[in-house]
N, C-alpha and C positions, 0 to 999 in steps of 0.2 A: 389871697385872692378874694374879692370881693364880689359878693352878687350883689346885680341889679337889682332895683327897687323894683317890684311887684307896679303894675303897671294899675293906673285907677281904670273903675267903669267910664268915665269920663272917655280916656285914651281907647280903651275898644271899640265904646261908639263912637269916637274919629275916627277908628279906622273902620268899624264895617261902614258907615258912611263911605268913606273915600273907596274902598271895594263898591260898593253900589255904582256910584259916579261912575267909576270904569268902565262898569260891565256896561252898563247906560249909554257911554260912550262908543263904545265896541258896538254894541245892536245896533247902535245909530250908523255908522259906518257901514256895517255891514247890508245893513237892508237898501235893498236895491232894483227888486224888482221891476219898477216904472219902465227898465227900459226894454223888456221882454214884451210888455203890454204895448206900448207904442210902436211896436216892430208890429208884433204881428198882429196889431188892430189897424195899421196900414195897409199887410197884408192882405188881413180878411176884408177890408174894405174893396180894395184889387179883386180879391174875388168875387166879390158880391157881382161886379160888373163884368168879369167873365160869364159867371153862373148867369146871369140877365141874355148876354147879347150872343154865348157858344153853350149855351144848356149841353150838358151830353158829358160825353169821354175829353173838351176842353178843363172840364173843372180838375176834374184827378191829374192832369198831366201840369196843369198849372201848381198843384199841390203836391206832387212830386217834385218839383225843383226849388216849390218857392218854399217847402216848409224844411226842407235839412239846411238849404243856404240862410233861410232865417235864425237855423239854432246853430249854424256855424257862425254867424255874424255874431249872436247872444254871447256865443263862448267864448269867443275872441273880446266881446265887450271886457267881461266876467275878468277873464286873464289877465288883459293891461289894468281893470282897476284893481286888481288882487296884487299885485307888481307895483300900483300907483302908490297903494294904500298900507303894502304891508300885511293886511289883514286878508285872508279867506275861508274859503266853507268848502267841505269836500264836495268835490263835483258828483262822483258818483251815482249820486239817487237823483239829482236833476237831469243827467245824462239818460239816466234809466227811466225817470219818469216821461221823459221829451220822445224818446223811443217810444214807448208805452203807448203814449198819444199818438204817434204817425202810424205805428200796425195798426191800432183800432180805428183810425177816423179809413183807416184804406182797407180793412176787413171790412165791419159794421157793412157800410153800404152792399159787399157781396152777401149780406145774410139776409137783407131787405128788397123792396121795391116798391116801386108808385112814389109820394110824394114821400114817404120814410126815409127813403135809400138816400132822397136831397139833403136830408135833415139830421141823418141821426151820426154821420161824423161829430158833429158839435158835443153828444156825450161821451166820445171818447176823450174829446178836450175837456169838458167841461170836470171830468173824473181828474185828468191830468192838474187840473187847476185845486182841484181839492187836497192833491194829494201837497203841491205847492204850496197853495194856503198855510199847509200843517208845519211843510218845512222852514218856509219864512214868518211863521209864526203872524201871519198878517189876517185883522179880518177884510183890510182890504179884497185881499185876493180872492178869501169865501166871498166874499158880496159877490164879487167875476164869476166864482164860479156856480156861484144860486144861480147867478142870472142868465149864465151861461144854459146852467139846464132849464131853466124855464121858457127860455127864447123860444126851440122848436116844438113843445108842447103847446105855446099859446098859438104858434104861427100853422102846426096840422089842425087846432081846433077849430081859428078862427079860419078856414080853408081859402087859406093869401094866395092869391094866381104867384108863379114864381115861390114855391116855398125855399129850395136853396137858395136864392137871392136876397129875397127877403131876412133870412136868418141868420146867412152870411152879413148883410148890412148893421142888422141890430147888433151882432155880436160884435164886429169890427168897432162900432161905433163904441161900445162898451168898453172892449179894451183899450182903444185910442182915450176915451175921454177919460179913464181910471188912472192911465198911465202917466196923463199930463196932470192930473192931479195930485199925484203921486208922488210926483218929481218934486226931489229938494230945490229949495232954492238955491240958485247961482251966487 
């Protein structure tokens, strides 16, 4: 029996090379984000104009149907391209992070009031997005989510008539415009 020849450093770095390539390939596939941003930066857009024209107990009731039907819409995206592609990521901790985010943005406001209680939903998002960030390894998504918490701190400072409106708007805007920038090419 013969043993193979000892393989040169040459032939290792083809292959950790072509290991790199893969993994490269793989992250590329798998990130995906864009389309959670453009969901619900429509969303928040939609609400901005609730929050404008039914201030009150419309906005929470809009955000009870429109924020589980948005992350059943994500999950279902997630599913067919996991199915499309082959490749996925455990759901899990985005499941649990998305949960995370609708207790808090629907607690938060019962611990506040005045112009807070408009506002300070968005850091429960804004936390959920951090934790995103970490798990899609994107700084996209930290830039969302800086931005995300900065929006209602500039907007109680600069004291904007309409502050849920207002920061509803900025945010929406943020995540629509990240999301479409986001988006691979076709």
């Amino acid at each position: 029996m013969t043993n193979a020849p000892a393989s040169s450093p040459q032939d290792a770095a083809d292959v950790l090379r072509h290991v790199a390539s893969v993994r490269r390939q793989t992250q590329t596939l798998l990130q995906g984000f864009w389309f959670p941003l453009i969901l619900f930066g429509t969303i928040t857009l939609a609400s901005a104009v609730v929050e404008w024209f039914w201030p009150g107990p419309a906005i929470g009731a809009f955000w009870l149907v429109a924020g589980p039907a948005g992350a059943v819409v994500v999950g279902r995206h997630y599913r067919d391209r996991e199915q499309r592609i082959g490749l996925g990521r455990a759901p899990g901790p985005y499941i649990a992070t998305s949960v995370g985010i609708l207790v808090g943005a629907f607690t938060l406001p019962l611990l506040t009031h005045g112009d807070v209680q408009d506002v300070v939903s968005v850091f429960a998002v804004a936390a959920g997005y951090f934790v995103f960030a970490w798990l899609e390894r994107s700084a996209t998504v930290l830039g969302v989510a800086l931005f995300l918490a900065a929006v209602p701190v500039v907007v109680l400072a600069t004291g904007a008539a309409h502050p849920g409106a207002v920061t509803a708007a900025a945010t929406g805007a943020a995540l629509l415009v990240s999301g479409l920038l986001s988006r691979p090419a076709a």
